[in-house]
PLY file of the C-alpha trace (Angstrom):
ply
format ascii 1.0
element vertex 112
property float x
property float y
property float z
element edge 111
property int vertex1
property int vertex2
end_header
-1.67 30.65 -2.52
-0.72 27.23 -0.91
2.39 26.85 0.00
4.61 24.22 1.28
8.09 24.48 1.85
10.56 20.87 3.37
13.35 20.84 5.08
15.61 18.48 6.94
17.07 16.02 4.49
20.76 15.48 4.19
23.31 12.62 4.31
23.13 10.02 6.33
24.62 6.35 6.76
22.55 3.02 6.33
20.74 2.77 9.97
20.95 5.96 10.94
17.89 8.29 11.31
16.50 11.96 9.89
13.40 13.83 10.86
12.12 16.15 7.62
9.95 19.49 8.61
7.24 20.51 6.05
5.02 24.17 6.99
2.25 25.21 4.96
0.70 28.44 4.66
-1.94 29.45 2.09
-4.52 27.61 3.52
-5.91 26.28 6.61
-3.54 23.74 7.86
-5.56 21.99 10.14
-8.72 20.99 8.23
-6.57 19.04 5.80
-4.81 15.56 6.24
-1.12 16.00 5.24
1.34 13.53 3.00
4.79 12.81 2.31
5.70 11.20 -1.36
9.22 10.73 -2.49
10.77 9.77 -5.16
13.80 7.99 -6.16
16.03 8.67 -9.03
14.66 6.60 -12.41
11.95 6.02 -10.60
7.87 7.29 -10.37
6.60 9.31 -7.29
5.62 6.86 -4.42
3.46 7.15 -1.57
5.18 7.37 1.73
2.96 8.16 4.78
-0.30 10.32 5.49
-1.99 11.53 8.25
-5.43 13.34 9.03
-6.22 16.33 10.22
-6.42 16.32 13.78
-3.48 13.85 14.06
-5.47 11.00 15.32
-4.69 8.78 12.13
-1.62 7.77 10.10
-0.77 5.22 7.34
2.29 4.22 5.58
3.45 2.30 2.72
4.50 -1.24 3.94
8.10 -0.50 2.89
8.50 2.08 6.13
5.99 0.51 8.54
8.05 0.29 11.95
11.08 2.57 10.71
9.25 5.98 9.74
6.56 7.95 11.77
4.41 11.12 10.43
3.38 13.70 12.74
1.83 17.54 13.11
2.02 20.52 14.91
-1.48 21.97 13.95
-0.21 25.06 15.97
2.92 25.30 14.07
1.20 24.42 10.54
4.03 21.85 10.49
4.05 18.48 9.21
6.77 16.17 9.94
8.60 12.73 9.16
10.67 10.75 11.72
12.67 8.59 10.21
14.83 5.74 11.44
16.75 2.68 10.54
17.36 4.31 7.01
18.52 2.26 4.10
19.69 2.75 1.01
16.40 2.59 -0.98
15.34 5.31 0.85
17.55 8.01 -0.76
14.95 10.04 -3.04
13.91 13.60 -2.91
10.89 13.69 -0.60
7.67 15.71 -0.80
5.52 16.99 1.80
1.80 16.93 -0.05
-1.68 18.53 0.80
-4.26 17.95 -1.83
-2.42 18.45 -5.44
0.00 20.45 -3.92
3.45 19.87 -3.40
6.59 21.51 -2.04
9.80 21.85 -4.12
10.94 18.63 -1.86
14.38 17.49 0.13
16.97 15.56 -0.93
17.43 12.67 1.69
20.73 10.35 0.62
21.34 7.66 2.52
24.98 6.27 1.71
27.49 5.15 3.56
0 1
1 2
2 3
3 4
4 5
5 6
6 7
7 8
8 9
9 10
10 11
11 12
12 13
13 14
14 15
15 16
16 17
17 18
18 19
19 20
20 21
21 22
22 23
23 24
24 25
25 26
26 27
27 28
28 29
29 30
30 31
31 32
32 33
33 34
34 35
35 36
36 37
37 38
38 39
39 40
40 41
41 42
42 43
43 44
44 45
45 46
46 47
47 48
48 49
49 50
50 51
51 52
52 53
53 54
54 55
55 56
56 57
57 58
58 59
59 60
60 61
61 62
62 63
63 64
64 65
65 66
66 67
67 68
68 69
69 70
70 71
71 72
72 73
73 74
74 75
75 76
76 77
77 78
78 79
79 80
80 81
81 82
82 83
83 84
84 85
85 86
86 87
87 88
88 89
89 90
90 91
91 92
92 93
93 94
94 95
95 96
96 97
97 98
98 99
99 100
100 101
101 102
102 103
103 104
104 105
105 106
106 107
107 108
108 109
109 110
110 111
């Protein structure tokens, strides 16, 4: 069955920067665009960033544009998030996503 399992997230002070891991097995990883969703305490699941298949294409949600990248490793069935310049409205628990499918998620916290 598909499965997706994060890593990565932690503590970390306003401005400083965290890359999250995501590997899938259970299906095969590179015919499928991969996402990451997070979401905040009190609040609803949120879109973060996606990217296609072969890599060639990514989109975010205008709140991360210029701080966060996504990336793959179609070798590694690995999905990843680079993210920078964190702030506090980033701390959620975030969600690496293929189809309907989600991981259990990491908690990032960004706090000084």
């Amino acid at each position: 069955q598909v499965q997706l399992v994060e890593s990565g997230g932690g503590l970390v002070q306003p401005g400083g920067s965290l890359r999250l891991s995501c590997v899938g097995s259970g299906f095969t990883f590179n015919l499928y665009s991969m996402s990451w969703y997070r979401q905040a305490p009190g609040k609803e699941r949120e879109w973060v960033a996606s990217i296609t298949s072969s890599g060639s294409f990514t989109t975010y949600t205008d709140s991360v544009k210029g701080r966060f990248t996504i990336s793959r490793d179609n070798m590694k069935a690995a999905v990843y998030l680079h993210m920078s310049h964190l702030k506090p409205d980033d701390t959620a628990i975030y969600y690496c996503t293929v189809d309907n499918y989600s991981g259990p998620g990491t908690q990032v916290t960004v706090s000084s």
